[in-house]
C-alpha positions in Angstrom: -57.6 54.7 -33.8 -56.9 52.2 -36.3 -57.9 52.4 -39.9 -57.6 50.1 -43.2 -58.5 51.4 -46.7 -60.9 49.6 -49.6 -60.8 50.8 -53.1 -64.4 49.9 -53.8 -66.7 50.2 -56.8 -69.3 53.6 -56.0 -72.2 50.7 -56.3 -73.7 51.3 -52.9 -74.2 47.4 -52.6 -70.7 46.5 -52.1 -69.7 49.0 -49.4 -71.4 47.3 -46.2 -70.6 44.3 -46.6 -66.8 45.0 -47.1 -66.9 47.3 -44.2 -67.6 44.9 -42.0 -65.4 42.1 -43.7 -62.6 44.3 -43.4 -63.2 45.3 -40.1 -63.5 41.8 -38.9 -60.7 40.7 -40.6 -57.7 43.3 -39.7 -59.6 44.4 -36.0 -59.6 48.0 -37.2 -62.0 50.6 -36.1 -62.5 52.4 -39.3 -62.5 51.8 -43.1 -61.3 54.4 -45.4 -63.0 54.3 -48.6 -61.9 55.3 -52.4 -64.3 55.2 -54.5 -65.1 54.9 -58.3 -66.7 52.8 -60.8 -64.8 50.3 -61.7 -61.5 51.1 -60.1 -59.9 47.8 -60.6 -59.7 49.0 -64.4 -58.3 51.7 -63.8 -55.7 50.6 -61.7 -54.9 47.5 -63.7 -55.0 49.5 -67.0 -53.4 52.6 -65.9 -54.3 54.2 -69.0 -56.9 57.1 -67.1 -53.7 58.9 -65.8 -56.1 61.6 -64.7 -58.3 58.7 -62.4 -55.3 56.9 -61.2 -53.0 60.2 -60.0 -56.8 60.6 -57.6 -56.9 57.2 -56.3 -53.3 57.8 -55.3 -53.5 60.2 -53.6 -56.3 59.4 -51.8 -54.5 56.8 -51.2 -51.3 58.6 -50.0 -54.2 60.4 -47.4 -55.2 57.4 -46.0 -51.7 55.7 -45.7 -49.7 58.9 -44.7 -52.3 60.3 -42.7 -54.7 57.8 -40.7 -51.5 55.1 -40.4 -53.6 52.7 -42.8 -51.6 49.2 -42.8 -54.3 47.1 -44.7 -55.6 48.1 -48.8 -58.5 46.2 -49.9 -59.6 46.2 -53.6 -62.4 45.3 -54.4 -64.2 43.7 -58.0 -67.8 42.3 -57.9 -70.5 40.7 -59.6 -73.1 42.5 -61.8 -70.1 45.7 -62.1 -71.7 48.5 -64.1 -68.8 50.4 -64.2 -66.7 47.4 -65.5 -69.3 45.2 -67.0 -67.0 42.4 -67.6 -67.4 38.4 -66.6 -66.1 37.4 -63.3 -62.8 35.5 -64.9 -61.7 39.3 -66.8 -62.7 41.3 -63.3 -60.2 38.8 -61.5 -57.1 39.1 -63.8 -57.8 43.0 -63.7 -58.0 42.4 -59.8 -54.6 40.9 -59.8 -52.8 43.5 -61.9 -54.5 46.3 -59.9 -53.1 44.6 -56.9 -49.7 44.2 -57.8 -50.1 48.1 -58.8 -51.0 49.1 -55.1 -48.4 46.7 -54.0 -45.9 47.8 -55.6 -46.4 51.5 -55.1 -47.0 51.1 -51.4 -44.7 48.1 -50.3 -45.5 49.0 -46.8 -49.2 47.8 -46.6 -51.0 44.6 -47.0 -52.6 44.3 -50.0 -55.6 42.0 -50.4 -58.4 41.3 -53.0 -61.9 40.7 -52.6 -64.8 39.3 -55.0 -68.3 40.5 -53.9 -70.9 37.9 -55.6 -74.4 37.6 -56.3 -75.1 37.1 -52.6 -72.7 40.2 -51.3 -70.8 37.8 -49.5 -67.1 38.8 -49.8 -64.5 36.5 -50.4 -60.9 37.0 -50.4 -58.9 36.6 -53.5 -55.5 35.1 -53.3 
């Protein structure tokens, strides 16, 4: 079995679509997901110590336990939990990614943008 992990927004209408993009992308089987509203401000903030300690250790679960190589965050268009313009989303995006990164050195870190469309994109 081989697994990647997203940290995804809960909004149902990103989790599909980045599914499959990860899927396709890294030729894994399964996609374990961590959920919250807005997670990229928690983790870029890291001011919710309560919220971040969770993701972690979900985190640790997925990494630790399933062998996950690959960590997908995820920021998208029309965010209810992080209502901010696209530009904001994407400099939280980064920070939450060098977060992950540097607490888990041994996996691949991307980012993704989900637009209007639910078309995911990777953020370099």
């Amino acid at each position: 079995m081989s697994f990647a992990t997203v940290i995804n927004c809960m909004d149902g209408r990103t989790q599909l679509p980045v599914i499959e993009y990860l899927k396709g992308r890294f030729g894994v089987e399964y996609v374990d997901s961590i959920t919250e509203p807005g997670p990229i401000r928690i983790l870029a903030e890291q001011t919710n110590q309560r919220l971040l300690d969770s993701i972690c250790v979900r985190l640790d679960i997925s990494v630790d336990k399933h062998k996950s190589r690959a960590v997908a965050i995820v920021a998208h268009h029309d965010c209810t939990g992080n209502p901010l313009p696209k530009k904001e989303q994407l400099e939280q995006l980064n920070k939450a990614m060098g977060y992950v990164a540097e607490h888990y050195p041994e996996v691949t870190v991307l980012g993704l943008w989900v637009d209007d469309h639910w078309q995911v994109s990777e953020i370099s």
